[in-house]
N, CA, C and O atoms as a Tinker XYZ file with bonds, in Angstrom:
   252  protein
     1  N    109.598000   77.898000   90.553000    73     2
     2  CA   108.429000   77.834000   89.687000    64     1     3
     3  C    107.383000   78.854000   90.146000    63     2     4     5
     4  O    107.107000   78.955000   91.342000    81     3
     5  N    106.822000   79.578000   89.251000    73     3     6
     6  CA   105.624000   80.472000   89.283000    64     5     7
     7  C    104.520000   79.561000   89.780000    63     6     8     9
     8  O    104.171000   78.598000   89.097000    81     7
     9  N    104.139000   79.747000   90.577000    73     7    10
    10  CA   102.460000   79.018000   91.118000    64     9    11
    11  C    101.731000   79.719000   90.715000    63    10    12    13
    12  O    100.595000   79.289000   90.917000    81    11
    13  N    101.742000   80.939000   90.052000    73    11    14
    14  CA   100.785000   81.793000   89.714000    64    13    15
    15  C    100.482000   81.358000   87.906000    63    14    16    17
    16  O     99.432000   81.608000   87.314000    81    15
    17  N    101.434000   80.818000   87.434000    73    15    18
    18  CA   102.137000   80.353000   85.719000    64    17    19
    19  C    100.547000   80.120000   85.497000    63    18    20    21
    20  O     99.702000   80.889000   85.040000    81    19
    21  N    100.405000   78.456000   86.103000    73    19    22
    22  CA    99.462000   77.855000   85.252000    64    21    23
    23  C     97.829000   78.522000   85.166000    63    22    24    25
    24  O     97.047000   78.191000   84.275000    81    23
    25  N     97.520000   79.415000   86.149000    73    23    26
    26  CA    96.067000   79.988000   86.088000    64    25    27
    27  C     96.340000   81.290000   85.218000    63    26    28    29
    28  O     95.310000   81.851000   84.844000    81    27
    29  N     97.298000   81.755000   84.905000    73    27    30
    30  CA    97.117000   82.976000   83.940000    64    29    31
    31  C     97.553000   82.474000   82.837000    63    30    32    33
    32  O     97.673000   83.427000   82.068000    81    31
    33  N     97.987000   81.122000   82.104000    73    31    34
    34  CA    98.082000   80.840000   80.815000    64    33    35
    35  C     96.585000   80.046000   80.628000    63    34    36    37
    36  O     96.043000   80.365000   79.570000    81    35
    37  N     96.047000   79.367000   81.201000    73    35    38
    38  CA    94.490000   78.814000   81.720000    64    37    39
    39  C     93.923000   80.284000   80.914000    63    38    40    41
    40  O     93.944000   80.367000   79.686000    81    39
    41  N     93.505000   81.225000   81.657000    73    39    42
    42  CA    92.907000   82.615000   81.501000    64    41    43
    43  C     93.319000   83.179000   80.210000    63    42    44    45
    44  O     92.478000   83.750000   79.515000    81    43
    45  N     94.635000   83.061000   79.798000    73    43    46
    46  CA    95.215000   83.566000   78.869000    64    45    47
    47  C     94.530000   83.091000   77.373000    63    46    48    49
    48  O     94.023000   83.823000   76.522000    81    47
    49  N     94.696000   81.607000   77.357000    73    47    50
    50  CA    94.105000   80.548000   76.797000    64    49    51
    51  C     92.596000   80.828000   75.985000    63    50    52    53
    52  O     92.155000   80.785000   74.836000    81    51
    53  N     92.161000   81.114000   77.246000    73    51    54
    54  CA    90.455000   81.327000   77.172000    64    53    55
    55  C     90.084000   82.784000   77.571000    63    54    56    57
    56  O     89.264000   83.045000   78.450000    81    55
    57  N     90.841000   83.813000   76.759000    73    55    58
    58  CA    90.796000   85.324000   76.689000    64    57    59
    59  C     89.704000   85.658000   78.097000    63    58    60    61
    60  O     88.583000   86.166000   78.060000    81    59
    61  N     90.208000   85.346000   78.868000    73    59    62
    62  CA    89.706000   85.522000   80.444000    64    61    63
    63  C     90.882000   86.796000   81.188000    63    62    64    65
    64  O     92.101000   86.815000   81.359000    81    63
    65  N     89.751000   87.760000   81.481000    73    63    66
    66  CA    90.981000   88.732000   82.191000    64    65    67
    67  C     91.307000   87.973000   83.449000    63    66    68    69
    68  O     90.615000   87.121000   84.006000    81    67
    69  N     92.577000   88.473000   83.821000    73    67    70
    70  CA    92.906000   88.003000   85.134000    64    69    71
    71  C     93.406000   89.291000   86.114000    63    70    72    73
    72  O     94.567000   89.553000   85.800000    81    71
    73  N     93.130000   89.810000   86.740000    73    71    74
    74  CA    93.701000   90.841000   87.544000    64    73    75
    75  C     94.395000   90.115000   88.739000    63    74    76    77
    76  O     94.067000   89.206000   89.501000    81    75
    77  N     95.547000   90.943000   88.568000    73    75    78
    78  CA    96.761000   90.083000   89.490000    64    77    79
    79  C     97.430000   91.571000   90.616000    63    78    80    81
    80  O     98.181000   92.388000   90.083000    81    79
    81  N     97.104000   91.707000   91.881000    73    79    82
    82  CA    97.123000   92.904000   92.374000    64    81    83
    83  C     98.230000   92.259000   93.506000    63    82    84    85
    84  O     98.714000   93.036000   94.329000    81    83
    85  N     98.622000   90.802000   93.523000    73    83    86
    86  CA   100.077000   90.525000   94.331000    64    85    87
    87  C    100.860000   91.165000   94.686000    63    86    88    89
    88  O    101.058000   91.298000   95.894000    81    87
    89  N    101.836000   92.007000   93.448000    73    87    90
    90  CA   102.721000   92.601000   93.719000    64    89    91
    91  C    102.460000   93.960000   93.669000    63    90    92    93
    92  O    103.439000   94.691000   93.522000    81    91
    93  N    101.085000   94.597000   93.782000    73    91    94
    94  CA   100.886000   96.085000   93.634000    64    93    95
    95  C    101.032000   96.873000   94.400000    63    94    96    97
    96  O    100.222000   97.030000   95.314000    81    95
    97  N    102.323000   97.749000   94.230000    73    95    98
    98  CA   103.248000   98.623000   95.313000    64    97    99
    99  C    101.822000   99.330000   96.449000    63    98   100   101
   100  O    101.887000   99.446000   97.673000    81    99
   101  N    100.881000   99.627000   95.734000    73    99   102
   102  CA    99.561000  100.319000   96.631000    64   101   103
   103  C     99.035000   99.800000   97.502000    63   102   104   105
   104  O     98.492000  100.497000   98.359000    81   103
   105  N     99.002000   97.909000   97.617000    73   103   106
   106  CA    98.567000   97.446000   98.538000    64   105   107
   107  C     99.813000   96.435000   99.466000    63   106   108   109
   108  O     99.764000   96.073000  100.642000    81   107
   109  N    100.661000   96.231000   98.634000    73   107   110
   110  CA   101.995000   95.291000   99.229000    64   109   111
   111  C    102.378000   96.110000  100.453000    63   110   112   113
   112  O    102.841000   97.250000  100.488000    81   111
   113  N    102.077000   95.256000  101.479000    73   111   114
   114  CA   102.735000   96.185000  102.567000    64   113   115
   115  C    102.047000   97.611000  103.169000    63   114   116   117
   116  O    102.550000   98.278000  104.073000    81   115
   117  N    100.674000   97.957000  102.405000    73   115   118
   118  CA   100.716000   99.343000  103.597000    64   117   119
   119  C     99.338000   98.843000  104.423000    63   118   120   121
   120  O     98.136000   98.783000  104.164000    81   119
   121  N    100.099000   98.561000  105.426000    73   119   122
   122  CA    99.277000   98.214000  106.476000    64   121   123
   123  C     97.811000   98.861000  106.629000    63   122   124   125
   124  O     96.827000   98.218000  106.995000    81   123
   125  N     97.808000  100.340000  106.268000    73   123   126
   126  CA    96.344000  100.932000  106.648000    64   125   127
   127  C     94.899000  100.412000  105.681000    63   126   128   129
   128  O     93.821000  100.984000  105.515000    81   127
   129  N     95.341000   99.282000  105.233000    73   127   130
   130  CA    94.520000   98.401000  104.265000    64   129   131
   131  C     94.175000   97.376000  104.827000    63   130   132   133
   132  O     93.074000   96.871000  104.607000    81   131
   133  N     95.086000   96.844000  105.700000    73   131   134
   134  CA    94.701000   95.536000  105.928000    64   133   135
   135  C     94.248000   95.369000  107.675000    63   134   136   137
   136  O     94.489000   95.968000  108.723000    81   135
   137  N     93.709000   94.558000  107.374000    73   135   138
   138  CA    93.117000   94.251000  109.154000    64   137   139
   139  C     94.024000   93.540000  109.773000    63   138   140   141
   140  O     94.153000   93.663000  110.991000    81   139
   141  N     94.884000   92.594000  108.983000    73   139   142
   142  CA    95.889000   91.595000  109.429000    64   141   143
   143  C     96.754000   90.924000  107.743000    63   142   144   145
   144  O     96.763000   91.415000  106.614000    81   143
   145  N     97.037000   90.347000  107.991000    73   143   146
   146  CA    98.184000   90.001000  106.989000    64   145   147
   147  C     98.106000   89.441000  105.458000    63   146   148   149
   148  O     98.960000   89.030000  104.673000    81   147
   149  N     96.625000   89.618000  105.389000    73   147   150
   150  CA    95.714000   89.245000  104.307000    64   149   151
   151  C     94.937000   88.871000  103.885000    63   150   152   153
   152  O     94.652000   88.131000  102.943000    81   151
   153  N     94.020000   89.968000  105.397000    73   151   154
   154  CA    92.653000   90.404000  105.028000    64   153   155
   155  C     92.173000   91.836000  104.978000    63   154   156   157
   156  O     92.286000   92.459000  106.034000    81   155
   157  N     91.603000   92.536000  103.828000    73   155   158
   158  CA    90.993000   93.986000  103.635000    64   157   159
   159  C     90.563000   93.892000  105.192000    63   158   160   161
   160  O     90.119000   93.006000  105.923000    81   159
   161  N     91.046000   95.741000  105.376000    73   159   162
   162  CA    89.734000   95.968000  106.271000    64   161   163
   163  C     88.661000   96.969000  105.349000    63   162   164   165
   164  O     88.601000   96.980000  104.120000    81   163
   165  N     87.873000   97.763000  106.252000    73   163   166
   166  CA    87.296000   98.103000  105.332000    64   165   167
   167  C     87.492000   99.391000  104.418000    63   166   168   169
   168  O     86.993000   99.557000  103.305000    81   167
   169  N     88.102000  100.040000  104.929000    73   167   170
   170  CA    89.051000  101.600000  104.270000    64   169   171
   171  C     89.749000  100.307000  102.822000    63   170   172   173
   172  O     89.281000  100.308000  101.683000    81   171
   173  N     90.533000   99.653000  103.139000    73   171   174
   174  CA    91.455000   98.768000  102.391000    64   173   175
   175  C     89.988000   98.006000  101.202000    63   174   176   177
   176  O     90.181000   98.008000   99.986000    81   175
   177  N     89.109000   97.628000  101.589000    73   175   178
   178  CA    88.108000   96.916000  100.546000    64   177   179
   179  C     87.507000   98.279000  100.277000    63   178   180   181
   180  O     88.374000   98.564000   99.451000    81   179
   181  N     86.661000   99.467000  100.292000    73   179   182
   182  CA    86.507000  100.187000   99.463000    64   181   183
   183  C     87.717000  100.859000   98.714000    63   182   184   185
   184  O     87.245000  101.434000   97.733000    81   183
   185  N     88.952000  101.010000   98.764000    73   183   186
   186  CA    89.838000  101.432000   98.056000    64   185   187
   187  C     90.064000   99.973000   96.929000    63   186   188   189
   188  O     90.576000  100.341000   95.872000    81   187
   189  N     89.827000   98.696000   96.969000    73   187   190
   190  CA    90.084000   97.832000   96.071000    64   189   191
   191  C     89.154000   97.543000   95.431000    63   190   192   193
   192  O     89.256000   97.044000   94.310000    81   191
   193  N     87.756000   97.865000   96.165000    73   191   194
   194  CA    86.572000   98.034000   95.261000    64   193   195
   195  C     86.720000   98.933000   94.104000    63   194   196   197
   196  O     86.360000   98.573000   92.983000    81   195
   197  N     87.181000   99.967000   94.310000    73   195   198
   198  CA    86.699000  101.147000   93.014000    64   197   199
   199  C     88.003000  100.850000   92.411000    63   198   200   201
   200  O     88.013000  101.215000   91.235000    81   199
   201  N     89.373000  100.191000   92.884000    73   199   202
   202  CA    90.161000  100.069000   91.852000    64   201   203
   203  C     90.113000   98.988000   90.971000    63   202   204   205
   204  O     90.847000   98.970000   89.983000    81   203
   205  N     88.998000   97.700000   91.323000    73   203   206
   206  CA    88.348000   97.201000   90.502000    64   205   207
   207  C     87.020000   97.237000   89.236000    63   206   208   209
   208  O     86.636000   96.549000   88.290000    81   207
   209  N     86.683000   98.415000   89.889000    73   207   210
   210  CA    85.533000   99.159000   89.058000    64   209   211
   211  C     86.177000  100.003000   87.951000    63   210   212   213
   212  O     85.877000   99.866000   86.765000    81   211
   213  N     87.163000  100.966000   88.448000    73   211   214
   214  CA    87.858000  101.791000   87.354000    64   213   215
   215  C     88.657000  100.547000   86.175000    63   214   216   217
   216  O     88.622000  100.802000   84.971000    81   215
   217  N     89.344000   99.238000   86.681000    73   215   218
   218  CA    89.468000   98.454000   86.017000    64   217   219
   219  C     88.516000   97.921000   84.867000    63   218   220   221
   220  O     88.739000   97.814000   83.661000    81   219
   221  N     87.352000   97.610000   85.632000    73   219   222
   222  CA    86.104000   97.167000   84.902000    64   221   223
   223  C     85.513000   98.083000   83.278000    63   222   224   225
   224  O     84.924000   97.814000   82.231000    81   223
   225  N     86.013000   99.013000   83.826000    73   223   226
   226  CA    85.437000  100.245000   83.217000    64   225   227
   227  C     86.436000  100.307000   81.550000    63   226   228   229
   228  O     86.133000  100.117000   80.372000    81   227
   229  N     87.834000  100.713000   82.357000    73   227   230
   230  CA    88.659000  100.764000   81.356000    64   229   231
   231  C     88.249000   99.706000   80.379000    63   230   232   233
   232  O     87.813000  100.067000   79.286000    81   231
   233  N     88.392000   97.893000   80.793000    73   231   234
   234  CA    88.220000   97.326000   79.858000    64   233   235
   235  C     86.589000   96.797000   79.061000    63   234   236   237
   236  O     86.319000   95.878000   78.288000    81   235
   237  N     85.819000   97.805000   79.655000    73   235   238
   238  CA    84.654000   97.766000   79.020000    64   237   239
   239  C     83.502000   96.397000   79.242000    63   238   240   241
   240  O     82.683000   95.850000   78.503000    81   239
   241  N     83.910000   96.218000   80.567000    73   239   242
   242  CA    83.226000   95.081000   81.456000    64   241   243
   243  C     81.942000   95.801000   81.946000    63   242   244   245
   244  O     80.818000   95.301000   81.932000    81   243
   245  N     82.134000   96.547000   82.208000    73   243   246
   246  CA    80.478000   97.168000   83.001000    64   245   247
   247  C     81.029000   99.026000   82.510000    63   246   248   249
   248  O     82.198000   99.383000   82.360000    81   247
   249  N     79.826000   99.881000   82.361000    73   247   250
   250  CA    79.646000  101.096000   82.177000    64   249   251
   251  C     79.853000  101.918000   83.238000    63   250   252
   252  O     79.691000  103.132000   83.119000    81   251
């Protein structure tokens, strides 16, 4: 079973974006992101910052 299922049909439901960056080959695994096994460091949180902003952007959440 997906544990992830019921919060993106929830979101889905109620036209709520959901950004799901789990399986994203850019952060899965390259260590120079993370401080430990799943936590940003900080090179790793400004690189997920602006790939949340360019997100934001695309879907016309903030300018």
């Amino acid at each position: 079973m997906d544990r992830k299922r019921p919060l993106m049909d929830l979101c889905k439901s109620y036209n709520i974006l959901l950004l799901d960056y789990t399986n994203d080959p850019k952060y899965v695994h390259n260590d120079m992101y993370f401080h430990d096994g799943t936590h940003l460091n900080a090179r790793g949180a400004d690189e997920f910052t602006r790939d949340i902003i360019k997100k934001f952007r695309k879907e016309s959440i903030i300018q």
